[in-house]
C-alpha positions in Angstrom: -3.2 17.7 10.8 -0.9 15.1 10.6 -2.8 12.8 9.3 -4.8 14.4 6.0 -8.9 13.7 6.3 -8.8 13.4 2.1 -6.3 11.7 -0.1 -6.9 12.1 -3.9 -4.4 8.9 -5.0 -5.1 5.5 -3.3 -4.5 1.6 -4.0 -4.8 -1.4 -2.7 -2.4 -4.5 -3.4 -2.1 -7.7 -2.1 0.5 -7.2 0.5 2.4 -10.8 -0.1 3.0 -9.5 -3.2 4.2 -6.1 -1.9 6.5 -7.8 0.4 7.8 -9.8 -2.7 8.4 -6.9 -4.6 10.1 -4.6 -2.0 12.8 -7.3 -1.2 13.6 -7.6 -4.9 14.5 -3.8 -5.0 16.2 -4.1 -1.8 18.4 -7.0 -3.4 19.3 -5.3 -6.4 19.1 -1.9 -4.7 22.8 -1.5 -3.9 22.6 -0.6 0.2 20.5 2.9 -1.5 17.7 1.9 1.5 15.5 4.1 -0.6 12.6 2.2 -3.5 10.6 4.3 -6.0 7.1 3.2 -6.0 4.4 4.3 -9.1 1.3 3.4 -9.1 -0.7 3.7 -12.5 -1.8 1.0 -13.9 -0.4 -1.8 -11.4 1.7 -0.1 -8.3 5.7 -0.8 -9.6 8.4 -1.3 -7.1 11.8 -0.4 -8.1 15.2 0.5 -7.0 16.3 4.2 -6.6 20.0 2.9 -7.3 21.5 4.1 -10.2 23.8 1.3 -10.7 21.2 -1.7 -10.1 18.0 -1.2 -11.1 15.2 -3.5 -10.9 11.7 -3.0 -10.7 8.6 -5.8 -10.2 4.9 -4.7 -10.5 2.3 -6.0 -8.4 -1.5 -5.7 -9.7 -3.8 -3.6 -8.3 -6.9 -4.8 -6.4 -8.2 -1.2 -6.4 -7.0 2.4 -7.3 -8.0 6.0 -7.7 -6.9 8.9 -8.5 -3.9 10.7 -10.7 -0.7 8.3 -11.6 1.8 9.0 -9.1 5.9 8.5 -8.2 7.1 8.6 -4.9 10.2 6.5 -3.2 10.4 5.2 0.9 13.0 4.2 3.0 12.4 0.1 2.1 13.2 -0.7 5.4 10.4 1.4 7.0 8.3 0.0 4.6 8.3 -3.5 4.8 8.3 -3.4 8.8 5.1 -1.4 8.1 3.8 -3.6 5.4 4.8 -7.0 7.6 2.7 -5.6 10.5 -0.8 -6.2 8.5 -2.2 -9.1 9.2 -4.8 -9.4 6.2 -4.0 -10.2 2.9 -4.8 -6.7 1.2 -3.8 -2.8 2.8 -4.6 0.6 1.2 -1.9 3.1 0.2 -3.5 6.6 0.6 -1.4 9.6 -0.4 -1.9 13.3 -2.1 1.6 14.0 -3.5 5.2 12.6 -3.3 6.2 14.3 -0.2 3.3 14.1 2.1 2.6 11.3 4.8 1.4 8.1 3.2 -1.6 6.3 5.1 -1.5 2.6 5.0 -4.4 1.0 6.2 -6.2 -2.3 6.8 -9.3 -3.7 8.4 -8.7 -5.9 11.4 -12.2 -7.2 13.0 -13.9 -4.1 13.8 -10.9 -1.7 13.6 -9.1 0.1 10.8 -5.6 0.0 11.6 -3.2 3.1 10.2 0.8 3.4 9.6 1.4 6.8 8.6 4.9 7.2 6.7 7.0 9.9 5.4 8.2 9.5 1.7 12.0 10.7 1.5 12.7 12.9 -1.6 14.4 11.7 -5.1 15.8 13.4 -7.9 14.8 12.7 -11.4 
C-alpha cells in the first residue's frame, strides 16, 4: 500500500503557524531545502543546515504516539501545507522514512497529501 491504513505518531497544528515556522527554517536554512521536524511535546521546526540553525515550535492542538524526528524537503512542504484551506491539518506518520499523511476536513471530504521524508544524518 502506498498509503499505510494505521499510523502510530500523529499531530495536529495550526497550519498558520506551521507556515510561520517552515519559512523561518527556510530563511536561516542556508539553500539546504531540507527542515527537521520533531514532534514531542509541541511539533519543532528547524533547519537541517549545519551552519544556520534555527528552530521555532508550534503548539500542538492534538498528538499521539512515540516522540519522533524526521526532516522534508521545505519546499514540498509548505506547497502541501498552503493547499489546506482550514485552519488545522493532521500529520500522520510511523517512522522517519515512510510516507507522511497530511490531512484535513473540507465539508464532507477528508482531503490527503501524502509525502516522502528525505533522510538526515545525526
Amino acid at each position: 500500500l502506498l498509503i499505510p491504513r494505521d499510523f502510530k505518531i500523529g499531530a495536529t497544528v495550526d497550519r498558520h503557524e506551521l507556515i510561520n515556522a517552515i519559512e523561518l527554517a527556510q530563511i536561516s536554512g542556508d539553500n539546504t531545502k531540507v527542515v527537521k521536524l520533531n514532534i514531542d511535546s509541541n511539533l519543532t521546526v528547524s533547519s537541517a543546515s549545519e551552519i544556520a540553525k534555527s528552530s521555532s515550535a508550534t503548539r500542538l492542538i492534538e498528538s499521539k504516539g512515540n516522540p519522533i524526528l524526521f526532516a522534508m524537503n521545505s519546499d514540498y512542504l509548505l506547497d502541501a501545507v498552503k493547499q489546506v484551506d482550514t485552519d488545522e491539518i493532521t500529520f500522520d506518520i510511523n517512522t522517519p522514512l515512510t510516507p507522511i499523511v497530511i490531512q484535513w476536513q473540507q465539508e464532507q471530504f477528508r482531503k490527503t497529501i501524502l509525502l516522502m521524508p528525505v533522510q538526515i544524518r545525526e
